[in-house]
Each structure stands twice: as C-alpha cells, then as structure tokens.
N, C-alpha and C positions, 0 to 999 in steps of 0.2 A: 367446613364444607359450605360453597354458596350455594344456597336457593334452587339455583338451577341444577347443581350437581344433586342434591336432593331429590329433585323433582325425578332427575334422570334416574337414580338410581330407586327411585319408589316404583317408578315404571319398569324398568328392569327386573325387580324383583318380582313384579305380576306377571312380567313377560316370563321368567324361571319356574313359577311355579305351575304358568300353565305349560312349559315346555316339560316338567320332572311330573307333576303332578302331585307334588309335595307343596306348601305355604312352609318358608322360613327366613327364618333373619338372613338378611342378604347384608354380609361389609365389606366394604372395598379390599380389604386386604386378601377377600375368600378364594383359593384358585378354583378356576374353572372344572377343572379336572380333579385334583383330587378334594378339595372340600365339598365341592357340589356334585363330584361325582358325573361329569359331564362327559361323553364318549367322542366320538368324532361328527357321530350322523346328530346327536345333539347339539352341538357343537354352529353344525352345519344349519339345523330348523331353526336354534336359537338365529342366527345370524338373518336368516329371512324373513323371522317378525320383528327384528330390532329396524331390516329395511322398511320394512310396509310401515310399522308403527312412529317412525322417527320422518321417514321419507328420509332417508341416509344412505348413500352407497358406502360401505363397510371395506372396500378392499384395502387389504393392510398395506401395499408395498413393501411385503415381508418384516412388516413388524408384529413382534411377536407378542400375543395376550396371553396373559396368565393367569390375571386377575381380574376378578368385577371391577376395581380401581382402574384397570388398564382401558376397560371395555367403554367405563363410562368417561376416560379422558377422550377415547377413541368417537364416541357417540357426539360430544360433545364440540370437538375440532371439527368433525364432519358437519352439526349442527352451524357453526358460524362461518365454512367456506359454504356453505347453502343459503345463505343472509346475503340479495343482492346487496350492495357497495351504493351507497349515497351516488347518485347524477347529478355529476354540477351542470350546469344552464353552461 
C-alpha cells in the first residue's frame, strides 16, 4: 500500500466511524455493506463527507463499490483528475 493509500484510507476510517459511530479497523478488503454494516442513507452520508473532506466529486459512472479497497481506488482517481496538468509556456 503507498503512502497516499494509507493516508486515504486513515481518513476514511475517521470518516466511518464518525458516520457508524463505532472506532474500528477499517481493511480494504471490508464490504461496505455487509462488514461494516452500511445501509443505503449511510451509504449515501458517507459519500458527502468523503466529498467535503477530499473536495472529490464521487460519481461512479456506474461503477460499482463494495469495498473500502474500491472506495479508496475511487477517492484516489478522483484525487489525481483534480491535480491541475503542468502548463507548458
């Protein structure tokens, strides 16, 4: 895991447990829904403080998450098409 996936997924797990209300080991492989027990409208909250806290628009283009692995490849695509592109002169 790089650095930055870490990072992503440290944050992610404070974003979870203030969404559950629960602190716990968060691993990539955990699903959404049934390891962490996530419903739809959480689902849905989690998604709007992953935007505020990342500054990330999350929309899948029907790609489908299942996992905190998915969530944080997801976070993290979205993190480097939000990195303006070098300006050449």
């Amino acid at each position: 895991m790089s650095p930055r996936e870490a990072e992503i997924l440290a944050t992610l797990g404070d974003l979870l447990a203030r969404e559950t209300g629960t602190r716990r080991e968060v691993a990539l492989g955990a699903d959404l829904q049934r390891d962490l027990q996530l419903d739809s409208m959480s689902l849905l909250s989690l998604a709007v403080r992953i935007e505020d806290t990342f500054l990330v628009r999350l929309d899948e283009d029907g790609e489908t998450l299942r996992t905190v692995g998915d969530l944080v490849s997801l976070i993290e695509r979205r993190l480097d098409e939000a990195v303006p592109k070098e300006v050449l002169p």
